[in-house]
Backbone as CSV, one residue per row, in Angstrom:
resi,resn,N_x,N_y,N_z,CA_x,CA_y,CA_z,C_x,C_y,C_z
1,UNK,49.705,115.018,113.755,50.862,115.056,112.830,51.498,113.665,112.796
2,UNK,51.839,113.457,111.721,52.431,112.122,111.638,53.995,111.856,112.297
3,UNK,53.962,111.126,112.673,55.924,111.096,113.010,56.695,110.681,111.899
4,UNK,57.783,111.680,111.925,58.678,111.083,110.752,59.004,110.096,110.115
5,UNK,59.218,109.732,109.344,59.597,108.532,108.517,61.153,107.817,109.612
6,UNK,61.014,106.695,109.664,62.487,106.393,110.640,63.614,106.201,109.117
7,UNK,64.994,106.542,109.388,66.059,106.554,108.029,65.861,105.178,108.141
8,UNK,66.936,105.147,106.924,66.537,103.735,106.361,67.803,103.062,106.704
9,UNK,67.838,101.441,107.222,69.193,101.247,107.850,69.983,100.987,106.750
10,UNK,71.445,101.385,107.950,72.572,101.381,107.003,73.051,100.246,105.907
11,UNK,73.631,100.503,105.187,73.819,99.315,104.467,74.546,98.254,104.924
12,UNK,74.395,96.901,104.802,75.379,96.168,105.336,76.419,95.929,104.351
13,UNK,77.696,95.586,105.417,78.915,95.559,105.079,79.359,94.011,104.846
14,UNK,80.284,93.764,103.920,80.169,92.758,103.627,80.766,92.213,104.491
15,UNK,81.086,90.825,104.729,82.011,90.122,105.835,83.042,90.314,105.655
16,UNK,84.178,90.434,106.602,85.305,90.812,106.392,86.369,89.277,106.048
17,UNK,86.874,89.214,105.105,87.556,87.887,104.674,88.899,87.938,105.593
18,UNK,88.834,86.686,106.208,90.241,86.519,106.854,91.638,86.761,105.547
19,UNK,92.563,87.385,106.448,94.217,87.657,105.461,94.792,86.461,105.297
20,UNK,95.596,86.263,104.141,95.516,84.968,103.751,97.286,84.868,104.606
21,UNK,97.565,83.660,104.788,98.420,83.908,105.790,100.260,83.862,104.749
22,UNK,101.105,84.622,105.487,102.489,85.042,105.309,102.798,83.605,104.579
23,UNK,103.988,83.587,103.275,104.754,82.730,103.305,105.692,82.640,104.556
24,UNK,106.174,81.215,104.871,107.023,81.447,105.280,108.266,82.414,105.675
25,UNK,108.769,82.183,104.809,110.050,83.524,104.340,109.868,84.879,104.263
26,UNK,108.572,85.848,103.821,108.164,86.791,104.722,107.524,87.270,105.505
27,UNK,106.950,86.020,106.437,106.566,85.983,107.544,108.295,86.008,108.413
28,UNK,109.361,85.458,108.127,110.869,85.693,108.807,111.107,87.097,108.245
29,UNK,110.909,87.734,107.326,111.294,88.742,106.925,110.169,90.060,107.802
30,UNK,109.254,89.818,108.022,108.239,90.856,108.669,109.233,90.511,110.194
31,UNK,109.546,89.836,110.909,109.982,89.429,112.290,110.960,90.140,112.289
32,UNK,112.348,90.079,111.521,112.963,90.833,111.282,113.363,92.092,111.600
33,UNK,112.088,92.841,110.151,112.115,94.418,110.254,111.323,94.736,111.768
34,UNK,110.380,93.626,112.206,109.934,94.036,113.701,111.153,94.448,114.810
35,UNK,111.738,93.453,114.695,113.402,93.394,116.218,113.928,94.966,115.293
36,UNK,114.235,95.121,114.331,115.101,95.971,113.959,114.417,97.589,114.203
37,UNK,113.193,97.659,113.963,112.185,99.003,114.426,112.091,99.178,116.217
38,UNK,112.051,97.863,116.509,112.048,97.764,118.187,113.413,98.351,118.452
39,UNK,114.386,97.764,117.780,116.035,98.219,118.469,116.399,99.600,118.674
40,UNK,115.687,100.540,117.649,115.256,101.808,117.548,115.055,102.319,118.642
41,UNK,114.144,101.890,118.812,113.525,102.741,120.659,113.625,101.966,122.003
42,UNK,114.522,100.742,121.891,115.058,100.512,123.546,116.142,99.362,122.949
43,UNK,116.561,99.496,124.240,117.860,98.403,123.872,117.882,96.724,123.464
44,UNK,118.337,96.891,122.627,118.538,95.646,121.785,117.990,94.193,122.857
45,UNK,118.703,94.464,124.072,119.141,93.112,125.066,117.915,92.304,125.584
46,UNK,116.741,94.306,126.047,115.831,93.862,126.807,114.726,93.371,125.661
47,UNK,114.677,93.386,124.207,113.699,92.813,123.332,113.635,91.338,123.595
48,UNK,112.256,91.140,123.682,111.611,90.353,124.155,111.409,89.148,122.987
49,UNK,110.956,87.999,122.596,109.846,87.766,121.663,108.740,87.856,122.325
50,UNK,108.012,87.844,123.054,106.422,88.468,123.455,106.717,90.057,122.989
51,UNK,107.380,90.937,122.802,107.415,91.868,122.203,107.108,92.485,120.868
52,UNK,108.310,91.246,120.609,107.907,90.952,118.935,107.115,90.484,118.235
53,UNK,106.072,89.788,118.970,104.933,89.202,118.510,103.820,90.098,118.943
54,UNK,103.906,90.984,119.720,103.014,91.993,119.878,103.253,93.173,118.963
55,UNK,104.338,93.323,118.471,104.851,94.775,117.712,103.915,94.061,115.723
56,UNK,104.155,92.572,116.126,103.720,92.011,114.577,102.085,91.584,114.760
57,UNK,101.786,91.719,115.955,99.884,91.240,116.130,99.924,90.335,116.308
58,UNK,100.849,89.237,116.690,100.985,87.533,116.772,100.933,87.366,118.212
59,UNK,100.961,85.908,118.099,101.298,85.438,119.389,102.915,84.922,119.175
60,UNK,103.378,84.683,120.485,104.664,84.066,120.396,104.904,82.530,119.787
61,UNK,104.530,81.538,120.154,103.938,80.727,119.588,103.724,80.558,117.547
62,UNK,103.162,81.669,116.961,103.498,81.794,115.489,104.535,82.295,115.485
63,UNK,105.738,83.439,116.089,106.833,83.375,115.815,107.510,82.151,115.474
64,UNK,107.850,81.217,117.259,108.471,79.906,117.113,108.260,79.246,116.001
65,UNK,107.411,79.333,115.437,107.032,78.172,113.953,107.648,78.878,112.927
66,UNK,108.165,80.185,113.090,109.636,80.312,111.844,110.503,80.682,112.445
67,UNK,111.378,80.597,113.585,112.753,80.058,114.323,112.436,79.848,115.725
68,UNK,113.483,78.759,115.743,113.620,77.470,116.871,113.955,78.497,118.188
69,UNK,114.164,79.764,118.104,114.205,80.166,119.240,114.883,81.872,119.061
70,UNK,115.283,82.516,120.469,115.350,83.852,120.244,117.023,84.218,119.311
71,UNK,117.670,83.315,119.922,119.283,83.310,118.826,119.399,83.027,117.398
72,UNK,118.245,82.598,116.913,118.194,82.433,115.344,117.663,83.416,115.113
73,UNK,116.587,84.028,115.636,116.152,85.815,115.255,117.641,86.334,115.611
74,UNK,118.472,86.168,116.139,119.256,87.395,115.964,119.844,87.401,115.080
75,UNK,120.283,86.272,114.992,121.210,86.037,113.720,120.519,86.476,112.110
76,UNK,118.971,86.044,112.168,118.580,86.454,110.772,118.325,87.936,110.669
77,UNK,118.407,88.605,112.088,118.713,90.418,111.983,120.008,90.481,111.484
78,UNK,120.898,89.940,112.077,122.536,90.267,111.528,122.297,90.033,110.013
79,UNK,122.169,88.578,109.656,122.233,89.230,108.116,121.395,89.874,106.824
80,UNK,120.236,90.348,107.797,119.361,91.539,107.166,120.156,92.573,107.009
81,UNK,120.703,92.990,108.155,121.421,94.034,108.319,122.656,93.450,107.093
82,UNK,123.323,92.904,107.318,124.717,93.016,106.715,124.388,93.034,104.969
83,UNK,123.258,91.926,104.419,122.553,92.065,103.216,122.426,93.768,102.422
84,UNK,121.395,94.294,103.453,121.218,95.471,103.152,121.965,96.406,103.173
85,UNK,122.809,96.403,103.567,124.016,97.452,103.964,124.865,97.267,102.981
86,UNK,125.275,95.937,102.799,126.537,95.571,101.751,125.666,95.659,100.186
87,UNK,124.657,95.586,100.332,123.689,95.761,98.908,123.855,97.368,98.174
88,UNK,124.042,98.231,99.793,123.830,99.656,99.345,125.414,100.266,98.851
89,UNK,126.062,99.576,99.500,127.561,99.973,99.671,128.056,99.402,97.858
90,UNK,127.511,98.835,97.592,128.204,98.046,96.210,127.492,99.047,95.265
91,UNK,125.943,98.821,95.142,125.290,99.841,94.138,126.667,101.561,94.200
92,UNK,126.400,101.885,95.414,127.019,103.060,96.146,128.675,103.108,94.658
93,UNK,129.622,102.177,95.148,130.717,102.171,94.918,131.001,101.974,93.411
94,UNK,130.178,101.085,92.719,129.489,100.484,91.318,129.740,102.253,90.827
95,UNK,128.775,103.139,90.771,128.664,104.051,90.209,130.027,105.413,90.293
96,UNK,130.955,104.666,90.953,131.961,105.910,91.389,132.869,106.172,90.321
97,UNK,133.586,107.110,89.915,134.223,107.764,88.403,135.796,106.862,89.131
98,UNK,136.341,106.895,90.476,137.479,106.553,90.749,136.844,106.376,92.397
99,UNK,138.615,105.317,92.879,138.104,105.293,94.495,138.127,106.290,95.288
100,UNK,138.308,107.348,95.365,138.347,108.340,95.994,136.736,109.115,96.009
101,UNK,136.264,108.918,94.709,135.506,109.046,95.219,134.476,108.069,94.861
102,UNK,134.582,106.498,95.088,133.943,105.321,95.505,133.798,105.387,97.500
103,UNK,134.596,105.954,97.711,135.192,105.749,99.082,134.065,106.823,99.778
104,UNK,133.336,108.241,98.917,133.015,108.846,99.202,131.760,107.854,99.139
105,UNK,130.898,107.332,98.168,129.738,106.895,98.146,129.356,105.977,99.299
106,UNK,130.950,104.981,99.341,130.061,104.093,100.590,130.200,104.487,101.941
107,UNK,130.881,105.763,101.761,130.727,106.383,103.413,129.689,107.038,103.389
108,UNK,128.539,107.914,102.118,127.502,108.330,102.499,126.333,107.138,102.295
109,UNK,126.557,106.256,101.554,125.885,104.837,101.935,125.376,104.142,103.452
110,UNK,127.009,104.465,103.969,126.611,103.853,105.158,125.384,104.794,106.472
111,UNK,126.068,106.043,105.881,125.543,106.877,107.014,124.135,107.087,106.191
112,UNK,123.469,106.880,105.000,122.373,106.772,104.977,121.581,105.471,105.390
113,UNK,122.365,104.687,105.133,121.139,103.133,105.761,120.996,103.567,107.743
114,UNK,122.333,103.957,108.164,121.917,104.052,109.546,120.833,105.214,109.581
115,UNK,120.668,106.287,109.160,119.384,107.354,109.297,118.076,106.410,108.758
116,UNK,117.970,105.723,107.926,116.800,104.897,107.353,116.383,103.932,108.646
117,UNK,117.812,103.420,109.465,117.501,101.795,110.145,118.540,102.556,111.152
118,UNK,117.719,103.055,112.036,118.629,103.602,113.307,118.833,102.175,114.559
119,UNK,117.653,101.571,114.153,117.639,100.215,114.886,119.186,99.532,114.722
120,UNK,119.286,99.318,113.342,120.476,98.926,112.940,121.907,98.553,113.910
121,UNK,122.527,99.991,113.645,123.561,100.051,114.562,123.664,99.605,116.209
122,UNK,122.717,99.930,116.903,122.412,99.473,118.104,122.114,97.991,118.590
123,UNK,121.660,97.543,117.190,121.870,95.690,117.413,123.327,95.428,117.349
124,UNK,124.043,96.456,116.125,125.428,95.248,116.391,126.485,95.949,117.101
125,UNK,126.084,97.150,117.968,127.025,97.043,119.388,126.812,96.661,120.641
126,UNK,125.168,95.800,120.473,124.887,95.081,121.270,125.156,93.572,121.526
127,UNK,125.073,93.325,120.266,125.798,91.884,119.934,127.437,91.977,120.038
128,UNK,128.151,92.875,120.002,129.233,92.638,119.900,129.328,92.576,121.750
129,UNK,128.804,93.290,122.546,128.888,93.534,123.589,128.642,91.998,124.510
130,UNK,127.398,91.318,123.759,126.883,90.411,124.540,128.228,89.040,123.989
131,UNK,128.732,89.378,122.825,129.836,88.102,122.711,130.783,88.477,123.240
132,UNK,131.335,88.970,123.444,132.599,90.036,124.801,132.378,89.388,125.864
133,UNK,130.836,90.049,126.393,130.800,89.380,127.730,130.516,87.946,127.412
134,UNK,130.201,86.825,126.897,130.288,85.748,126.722,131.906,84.872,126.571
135,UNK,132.491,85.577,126.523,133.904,85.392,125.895,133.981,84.450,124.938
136,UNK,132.970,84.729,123.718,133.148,84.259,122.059,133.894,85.334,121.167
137,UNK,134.989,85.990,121.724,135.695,86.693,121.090,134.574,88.115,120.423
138,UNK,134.690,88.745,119.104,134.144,88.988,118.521,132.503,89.119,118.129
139,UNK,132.391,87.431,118.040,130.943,87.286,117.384,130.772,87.626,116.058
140,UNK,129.444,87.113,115.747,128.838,87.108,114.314,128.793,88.895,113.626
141,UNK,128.366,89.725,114.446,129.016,91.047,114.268,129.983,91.728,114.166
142,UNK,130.949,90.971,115.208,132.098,91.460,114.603,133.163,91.114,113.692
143,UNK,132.306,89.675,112.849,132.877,89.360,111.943,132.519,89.773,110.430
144,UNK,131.199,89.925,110.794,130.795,90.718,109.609,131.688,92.457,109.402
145,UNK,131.615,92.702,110.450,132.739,94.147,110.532,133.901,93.788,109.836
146,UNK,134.462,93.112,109.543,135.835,92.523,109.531,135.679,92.598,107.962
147,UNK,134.246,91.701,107.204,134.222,91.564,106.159,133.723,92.871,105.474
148,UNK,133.189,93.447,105.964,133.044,94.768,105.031,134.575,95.831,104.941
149,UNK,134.715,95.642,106.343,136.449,96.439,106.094,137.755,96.139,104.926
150,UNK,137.435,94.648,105.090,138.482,94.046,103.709,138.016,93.855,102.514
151,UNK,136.062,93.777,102.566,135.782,93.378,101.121,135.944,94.279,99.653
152,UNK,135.220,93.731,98.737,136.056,94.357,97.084,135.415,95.824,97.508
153,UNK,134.920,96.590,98.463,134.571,97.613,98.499,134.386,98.308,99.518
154,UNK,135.590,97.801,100.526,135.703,98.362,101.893,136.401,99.325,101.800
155,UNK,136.149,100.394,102.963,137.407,101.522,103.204,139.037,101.016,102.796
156,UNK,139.710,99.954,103.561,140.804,100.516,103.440,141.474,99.524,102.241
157,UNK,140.274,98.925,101.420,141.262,98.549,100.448,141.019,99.540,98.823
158,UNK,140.335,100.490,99.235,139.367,101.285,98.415,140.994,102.654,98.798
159,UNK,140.941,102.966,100.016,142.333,103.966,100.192,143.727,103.556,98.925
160,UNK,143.471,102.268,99.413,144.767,101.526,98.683,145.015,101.377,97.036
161,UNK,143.390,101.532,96.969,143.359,101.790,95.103,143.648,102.887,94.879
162,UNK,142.621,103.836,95.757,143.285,105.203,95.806,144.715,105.932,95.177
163,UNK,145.969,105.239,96.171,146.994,105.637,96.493,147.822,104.967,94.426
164,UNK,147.140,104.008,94.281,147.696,103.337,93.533,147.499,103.810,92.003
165,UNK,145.576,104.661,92.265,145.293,105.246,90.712,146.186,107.129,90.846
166,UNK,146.637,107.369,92.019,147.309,108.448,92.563,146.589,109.670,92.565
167,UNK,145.063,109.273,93.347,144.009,110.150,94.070,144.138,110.628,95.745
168,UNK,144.798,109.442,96.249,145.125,109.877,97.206,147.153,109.424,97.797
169,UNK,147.366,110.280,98.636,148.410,110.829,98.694,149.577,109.069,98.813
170,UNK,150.403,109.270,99.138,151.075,107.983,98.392,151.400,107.686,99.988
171,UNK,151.614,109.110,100.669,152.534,108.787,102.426,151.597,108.836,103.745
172,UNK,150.212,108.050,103.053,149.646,107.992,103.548,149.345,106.885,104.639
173,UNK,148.992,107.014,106.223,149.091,106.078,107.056,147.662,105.486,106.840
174,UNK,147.540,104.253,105.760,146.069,103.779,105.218,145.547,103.522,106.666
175,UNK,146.619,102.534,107.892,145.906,101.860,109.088,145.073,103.310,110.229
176,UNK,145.779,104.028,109.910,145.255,105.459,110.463,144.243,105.894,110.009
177,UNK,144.347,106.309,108.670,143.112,106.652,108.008,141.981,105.417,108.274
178,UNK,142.323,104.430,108.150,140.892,103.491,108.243,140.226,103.539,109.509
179,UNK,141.031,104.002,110.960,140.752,103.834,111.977,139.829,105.693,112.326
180,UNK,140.327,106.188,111.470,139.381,107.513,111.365,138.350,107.438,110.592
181,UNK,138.193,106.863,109.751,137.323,106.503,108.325,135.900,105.811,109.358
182,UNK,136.379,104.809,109.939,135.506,104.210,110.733,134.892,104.764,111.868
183,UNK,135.430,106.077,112.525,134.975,106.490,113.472,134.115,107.441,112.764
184,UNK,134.522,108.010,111.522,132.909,108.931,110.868,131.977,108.247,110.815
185,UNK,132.166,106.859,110.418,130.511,105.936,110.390,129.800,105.719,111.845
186,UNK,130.898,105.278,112.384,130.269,104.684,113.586,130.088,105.905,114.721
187,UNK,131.096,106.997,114.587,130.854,108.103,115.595,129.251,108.867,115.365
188,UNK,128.955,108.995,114.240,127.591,109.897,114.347,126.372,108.864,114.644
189,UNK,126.887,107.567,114.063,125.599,106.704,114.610,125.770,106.306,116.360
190,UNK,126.513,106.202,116.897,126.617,106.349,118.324,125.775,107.656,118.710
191,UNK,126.416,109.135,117.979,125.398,109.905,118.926,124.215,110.196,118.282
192,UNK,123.682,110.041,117.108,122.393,109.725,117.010,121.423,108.818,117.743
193,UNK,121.954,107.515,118.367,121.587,106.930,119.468,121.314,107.423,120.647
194,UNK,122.361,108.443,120.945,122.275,109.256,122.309,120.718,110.415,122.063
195,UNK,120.747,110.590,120.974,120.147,112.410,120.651,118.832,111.563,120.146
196,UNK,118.552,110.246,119.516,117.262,110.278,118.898,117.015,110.416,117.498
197,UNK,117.938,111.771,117.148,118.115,112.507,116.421,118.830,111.889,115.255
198,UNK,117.931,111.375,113.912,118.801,110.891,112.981,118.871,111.601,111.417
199,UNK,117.992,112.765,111.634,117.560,113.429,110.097,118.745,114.488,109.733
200,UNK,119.664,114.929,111.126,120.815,115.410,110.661,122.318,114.934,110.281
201,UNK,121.942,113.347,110.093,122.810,112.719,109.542,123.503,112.439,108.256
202,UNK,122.407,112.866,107.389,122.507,113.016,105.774,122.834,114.348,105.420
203,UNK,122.683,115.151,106.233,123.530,116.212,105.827,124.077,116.643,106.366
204,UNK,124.824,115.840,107.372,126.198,116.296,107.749,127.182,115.825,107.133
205,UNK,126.845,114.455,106.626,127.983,113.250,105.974,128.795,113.948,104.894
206,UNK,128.348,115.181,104.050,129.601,115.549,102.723,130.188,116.304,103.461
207,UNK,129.650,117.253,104.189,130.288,118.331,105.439,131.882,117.214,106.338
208,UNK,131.554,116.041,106.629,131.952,115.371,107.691,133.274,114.590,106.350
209,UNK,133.198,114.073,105.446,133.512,113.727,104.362,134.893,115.231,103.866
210,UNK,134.061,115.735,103.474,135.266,117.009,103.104,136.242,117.387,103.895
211,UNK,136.001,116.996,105.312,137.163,117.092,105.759,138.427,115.843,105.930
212,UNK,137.898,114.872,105.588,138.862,113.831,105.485,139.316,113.722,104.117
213,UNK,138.523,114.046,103.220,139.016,114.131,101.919,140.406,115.089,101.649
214,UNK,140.298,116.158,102.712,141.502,116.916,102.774,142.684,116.016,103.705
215,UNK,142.556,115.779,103.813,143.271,115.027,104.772,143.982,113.918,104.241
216,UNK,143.541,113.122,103.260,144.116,112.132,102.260,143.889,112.235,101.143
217,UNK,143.215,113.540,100.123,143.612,113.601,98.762,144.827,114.018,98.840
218,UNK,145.115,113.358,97.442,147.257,113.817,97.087,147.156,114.932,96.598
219,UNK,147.501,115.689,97.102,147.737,117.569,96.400,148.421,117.337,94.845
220,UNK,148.008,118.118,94.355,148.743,118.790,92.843,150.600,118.901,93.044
């Protein structure tokens, strides 16, 4: 009997072409969203760049050749973060019928970018933490805090239009309310940090919302 015919070899594959390499600028922009996905699952402090160049397939070494070192990555996270956030908060507020409920959009604005970028929040109470203990006051985080609170579309100058188009109540303590206003953003992203847990954040926010809305709409 004859022996089978042997199959016929596989086809060859063509060579695989090297990836043509990152511009600059999103080669800083891939580094970036890397620190910010890392911040996600451990603390901000202990991120490495050998981390980050392992989370991106690099060596450390091609990091350095788009910033001079690990404090300019932080800084170009801060204003990823603050970019994107203040990008969502404006679209957010842009579309509102009045501030009351503008005030509503960029509070579910905010609490949606933190469920999207849980990394997020945890960089800038880490940074605020590490300029504390540095004794640089504040820091670059907590100045950006400062500017979203006062800007053309922050909480408490958004209350203040409020009070003025007479949506919300006139005897109202705005410095109170802002200091509650801020603890809905920042309180559920704190314990989403604790829990992991960030998919019940978007729908808690109108739940979490309706009750402050009672609280400073002006009654009939």
């Amino acid at each position: 009997m004859a022996p089978p015919p042997e199959p016929p070899p596989p086809p060859r594959r063509p060579a695989a072409t090297p990836s043509k390499p990152l511009p600059a600028s999103e080669r800083r922009a891939v580094t970036v969203e890397a620190v910010v996905s890392l911040a996600a699952e451990q603390n901000p402090g202990d991120i490495t760049t050998a981390a980050i160049a392992q989370r991106m397939g690099l060596t450390q070494g091609a990091i350095f050749r788009h910033f001079p070192d690990k404090a300019s990555i932080v800084q170009a996270v801060l204003d990823w973060v603050a970019e994107r956030l203040m990008s969502r908060v404006d679209r957010a507020a842009r579309g509102a019928a009045d501030p009351l409920e503008a005030l509503e959009a960029v509070f579910t604005a905010h609490i949606a970018f933190v469920a999207d970028h849980p990394g997020a929040p945890r960089l800038l109470l880490s940074e605020l933490q590490r300029a504390r203990r540095a004794g640089g006051g504040r820091g670059p985080a907590g100045r950006r805090h400062d500017r979203e609170a006062h800007g053309p579309h922050g909480g408490r100058r958004l209350r203040r239009q409020g009070q003025d188009a007479g949506r919300i109540d006139p005897a109202l303590d705005v410095d109170a309310a802002s200091t509650l206003y801020a603890g809905m953003v920042h309180g559920p992203a704190i314990r989403s940090l604790a829990s992991g847990e960030t998919a019940s954040l978007t729908l808690e926010a109108p739940k979490v919302f309706a009750l402050f809305r009672r609280g400073v709409e002006r009654r009939p």
